[in-house]
Every structure is written in structure tokens, then in C-alpha cells.
LUMLOTI-998428 format. One record per residue (C-alpha): y, z, x. Coordinates in nm, 2 decimals, decimal comma. Each point is the difference from the previous one (the first is absolute). Layout:
REM LUMLOTI-998428
[site [Y; Z; X]]
...
REM end
This chain:
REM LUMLOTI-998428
[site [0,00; 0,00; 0,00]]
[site [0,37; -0,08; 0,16]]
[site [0,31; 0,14; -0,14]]
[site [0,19; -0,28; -0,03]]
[site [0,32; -0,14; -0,18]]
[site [-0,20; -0,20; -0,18]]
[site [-0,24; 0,31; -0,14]]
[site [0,35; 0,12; -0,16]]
[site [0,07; -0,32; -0,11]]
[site [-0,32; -0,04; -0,20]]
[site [0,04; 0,32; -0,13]]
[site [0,36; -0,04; -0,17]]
[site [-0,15; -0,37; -0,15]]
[site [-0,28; 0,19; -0,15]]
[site [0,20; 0,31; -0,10]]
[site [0,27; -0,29; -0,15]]
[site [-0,34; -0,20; -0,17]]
[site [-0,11; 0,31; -0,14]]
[site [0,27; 0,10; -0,17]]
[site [0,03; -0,34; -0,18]]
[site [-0,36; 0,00; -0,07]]
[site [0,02; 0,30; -0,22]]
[site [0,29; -0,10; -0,18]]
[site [-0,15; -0,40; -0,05]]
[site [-0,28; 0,19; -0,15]]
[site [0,20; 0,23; -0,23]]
[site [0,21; -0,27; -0,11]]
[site [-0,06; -0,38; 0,13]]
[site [0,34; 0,04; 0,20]]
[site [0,10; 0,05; 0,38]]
[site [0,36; 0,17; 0,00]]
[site [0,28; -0,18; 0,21]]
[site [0,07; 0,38; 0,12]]
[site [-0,31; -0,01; 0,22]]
[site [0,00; -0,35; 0,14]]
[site [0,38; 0,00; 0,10]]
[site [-0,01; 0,27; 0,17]]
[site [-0,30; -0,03; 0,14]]
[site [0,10; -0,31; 0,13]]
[site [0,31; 0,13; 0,16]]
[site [-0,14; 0,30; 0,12]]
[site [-0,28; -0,23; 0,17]]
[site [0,27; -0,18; 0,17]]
[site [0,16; 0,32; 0,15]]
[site [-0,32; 0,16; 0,09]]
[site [-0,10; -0,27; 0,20]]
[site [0,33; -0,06; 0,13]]
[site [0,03; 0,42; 0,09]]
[site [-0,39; -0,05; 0,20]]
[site [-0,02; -0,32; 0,17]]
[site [0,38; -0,14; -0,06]]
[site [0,18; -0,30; -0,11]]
[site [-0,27; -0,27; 0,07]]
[site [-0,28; 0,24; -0,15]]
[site [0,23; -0,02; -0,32]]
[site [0,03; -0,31; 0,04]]
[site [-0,40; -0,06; 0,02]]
[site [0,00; 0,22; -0,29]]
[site [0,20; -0,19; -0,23]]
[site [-0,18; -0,33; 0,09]]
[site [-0,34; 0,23; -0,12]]
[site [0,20; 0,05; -0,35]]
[site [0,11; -0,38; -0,03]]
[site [-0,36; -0,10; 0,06]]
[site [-0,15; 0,24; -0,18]]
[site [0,25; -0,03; -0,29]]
[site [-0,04; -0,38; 0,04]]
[site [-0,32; -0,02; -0,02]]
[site [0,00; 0,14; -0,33]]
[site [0,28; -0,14; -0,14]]
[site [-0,22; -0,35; -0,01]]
[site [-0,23; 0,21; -0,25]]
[site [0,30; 0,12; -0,24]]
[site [0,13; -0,38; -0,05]]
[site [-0,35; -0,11; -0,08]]
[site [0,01; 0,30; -0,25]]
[site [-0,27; 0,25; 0,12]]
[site [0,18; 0,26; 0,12]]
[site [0,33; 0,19; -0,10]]
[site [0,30; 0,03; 0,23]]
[site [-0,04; 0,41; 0,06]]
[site [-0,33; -0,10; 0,18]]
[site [0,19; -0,30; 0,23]]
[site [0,29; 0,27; 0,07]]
[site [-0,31; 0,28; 0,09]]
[site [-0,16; -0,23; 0,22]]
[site [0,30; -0,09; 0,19]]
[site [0,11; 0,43; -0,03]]
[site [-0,36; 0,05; 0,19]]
[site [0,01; -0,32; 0,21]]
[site [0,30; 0,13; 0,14]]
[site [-0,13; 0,39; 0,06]]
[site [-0,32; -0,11; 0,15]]
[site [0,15; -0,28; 0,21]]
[site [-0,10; -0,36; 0,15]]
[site [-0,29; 0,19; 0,18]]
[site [-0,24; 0,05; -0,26]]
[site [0,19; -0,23; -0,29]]
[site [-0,35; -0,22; 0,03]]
[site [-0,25; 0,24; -0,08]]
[site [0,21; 0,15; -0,24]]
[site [0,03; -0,29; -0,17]]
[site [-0,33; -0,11; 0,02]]
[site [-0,17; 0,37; -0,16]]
[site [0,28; 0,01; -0,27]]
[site [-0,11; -0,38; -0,10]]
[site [-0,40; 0,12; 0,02]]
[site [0,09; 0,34; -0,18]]
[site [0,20; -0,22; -0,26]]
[site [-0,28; -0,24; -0,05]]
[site [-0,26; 0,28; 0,00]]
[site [0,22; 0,19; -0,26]]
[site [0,06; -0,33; -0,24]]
[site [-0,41; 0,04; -0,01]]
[site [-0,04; 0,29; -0,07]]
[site [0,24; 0,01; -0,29]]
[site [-0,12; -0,33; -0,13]]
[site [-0,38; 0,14; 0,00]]
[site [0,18; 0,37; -0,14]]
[site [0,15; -0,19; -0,29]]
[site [-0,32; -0,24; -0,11]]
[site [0,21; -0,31; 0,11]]
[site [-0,12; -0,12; 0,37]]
[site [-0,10; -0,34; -0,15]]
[site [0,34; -0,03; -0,14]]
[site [0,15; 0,06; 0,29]]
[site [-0,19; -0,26; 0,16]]
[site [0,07; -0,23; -0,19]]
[site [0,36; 0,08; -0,04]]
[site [0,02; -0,03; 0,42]]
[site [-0,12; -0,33; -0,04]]
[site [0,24; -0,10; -0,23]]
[site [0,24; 0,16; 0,24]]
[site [-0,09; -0,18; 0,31]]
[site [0,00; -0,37; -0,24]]
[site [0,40; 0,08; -0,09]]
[site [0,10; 0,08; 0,30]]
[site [-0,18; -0,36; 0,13]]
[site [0,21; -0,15; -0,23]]
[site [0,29; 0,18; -0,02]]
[site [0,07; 0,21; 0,32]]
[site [0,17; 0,34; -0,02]]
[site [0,08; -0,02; -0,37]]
[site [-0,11; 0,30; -0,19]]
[site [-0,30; -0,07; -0,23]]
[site [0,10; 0,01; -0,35]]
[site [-0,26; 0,26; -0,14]]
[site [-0,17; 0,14; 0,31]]
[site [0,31; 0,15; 0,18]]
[site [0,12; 0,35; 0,08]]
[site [0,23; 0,01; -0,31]]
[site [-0,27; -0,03; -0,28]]
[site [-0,14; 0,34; -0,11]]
[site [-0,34; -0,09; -0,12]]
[site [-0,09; -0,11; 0,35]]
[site [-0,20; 0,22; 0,21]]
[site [0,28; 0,17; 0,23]]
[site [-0,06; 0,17; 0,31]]
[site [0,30; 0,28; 0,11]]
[site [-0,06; -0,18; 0,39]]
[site [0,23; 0,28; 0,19]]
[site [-0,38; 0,16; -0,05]]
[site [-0,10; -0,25; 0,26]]
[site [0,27; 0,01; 0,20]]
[site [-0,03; 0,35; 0,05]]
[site [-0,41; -0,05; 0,05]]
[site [0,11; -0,27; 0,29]]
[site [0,28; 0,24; 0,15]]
[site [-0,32; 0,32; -0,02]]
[site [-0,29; -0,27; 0,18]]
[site [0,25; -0,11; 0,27]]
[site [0,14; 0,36; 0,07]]
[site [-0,36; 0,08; 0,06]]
[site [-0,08; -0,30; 0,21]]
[site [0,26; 0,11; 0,21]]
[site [-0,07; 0,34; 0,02]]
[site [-0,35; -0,02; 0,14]]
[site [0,13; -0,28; 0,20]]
[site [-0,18; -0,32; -0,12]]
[site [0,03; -0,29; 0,24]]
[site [0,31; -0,23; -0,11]]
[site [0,21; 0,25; -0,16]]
REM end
């Protein structure tokens, strides 16, 4: 185990993802008073250990991160507290682990969608209703899907700052015991 910058990082993102993750539980909403802040206090915190490039790093992190996400809320599958929260806790973590953090918060995501499809008796809908998914996007790019989109209640929704917080817990343990790469 090192103590490390990074350590602290990963700890604030998942302190940061936790938070959201109980209250997109309680009530399908991440509050702009945790991802603002958390986004500024990123910025000085990495600024404060490593300086002004490390802030700099830091912010890139968020822009990805947020980025990266962002592509999901114009095709309609996500909501916009999740693309600020991603780029909240790209930013705390940082560019050094912003890879595998995304990467386990898209496999806990996928995972999750399962399980709440199989949950709710509607896994072969869901199938189906990726399929129809992946056909209008074909056609029509980044264009919300007119029934299957974040907006329409009687899909199955998933409060994702769950598995943002899940990708922000595996890498903070992949660091700690020191897994190769991270």
C-alpha cells in the first residue's frame, strides 16, 4: 500500500460519488450543490498537492470524464446530473486512474441495467429495446430516441451515480493494494 496523492484523490471522488448515489436513489436526482463544488474543490485540492499543472491534469480528467458522458445524455440515456458527477469525480480522481474508472463505472452500469431488467420481469424487453436503440442511432446519430430515452417514465431507469460511486470504490481498492497499472 503507498500513501499517495492519488489515494486522497480516490477517496474525495468516492466520498463525492457516494453522496450522490444515496440521494439518486432517494429521489432520481444529483444536486448541482455536490457536483460544483466538488468540482472546484477538486481543482484546488490538486492545485494545493501537486500544483498548477496537476490542476491542470485534473481538469483535463473532468473534461474527459464529463465528455465522455455527455455523448450518452444527447443520445438520451443518461440525465445531465450524471454527465456533471462524472466530470465532479473525473476531476477528484484525476487523469491517473480516469481509464479504469471509467471502464468499472461502464461494467457496473451494464451489470446494474441487468440486474434491474431481470429484478423487474423485463430483460427481454430490454433487449429488444437496445436493439432498437443501436438501429436509430445507425440512422440518426446522436438524436434522442423518441420512446426509449432518459425522459420517459415507463422505461426502466437506473439512478447511475450508483455506478459511478461502485467505479470510484473498485478503483480506490485497485490502488490501494497496489494493482499493476494504477
Amino acid at each position: 500500500m503507498h500513501a499517495t496523492p492519488n489515494l486522497l484523490y480516490l477517496v474525495c471522488a468516492c466520498c463525492c460519488a457516494a453522496v450522490a448515489a444515496v440521494t439518486d436513489w432517494r429521489s432520481r436526482r444529483i444536486p448541482n450543490w455536490l457536483t460544483g463544488p466538488a468540482f472546484l474543490f477538486a481543482l484546488l485540492l490538486h492545485g494545493a498537492t501537486g500544483g498548477v499543472r496537476d490542476a491542470g491534469l485534473a481538469l483535463l480528467a473532468g473534461l474527459i470524464a464529463g465528455g465522455v458522458f455527455l455523448v450518452f445524455f444527447l443520445a438520451g440515456g443518461m440525465g445531465a446530473g450524471d454527465v456533471k458527477l462524472m466530470a465532479a469525480v473525473g476531476t477528484l480522481a484525476g487523469l491517473h486512474p480516469l481509464r479504469h474508472l471509467l471502464i468499472a463505472t461502464a461494467l457496473l452500469g451494464a451489470v446494474a441495467a441487468v440486474v434491474t431488467a431481470l429484478l423487474k420481469g423485463r430483460l427481454r424487453e430490454m433487449v429488444g429495446n437496445a436493439g432498437a436503440l443501436l438501429a436509430h442511432h445507425q440512422a440518426h446519430g446522436l438524436v434522442a430516441h423518441p420512446e426509449f430515452n432518459v425522459g420517459n417514465q415507463s422505461t426502466l431507469r437506473l439512478p447511475y451515480a450508483i455506478p459511478i460511486a461502485g467505479g470510484c470504490l473498485a478503483v480506490l481498492f485497485l490502488t490501494f493494494f497496489g494493482v499493476s497499472g494504477l
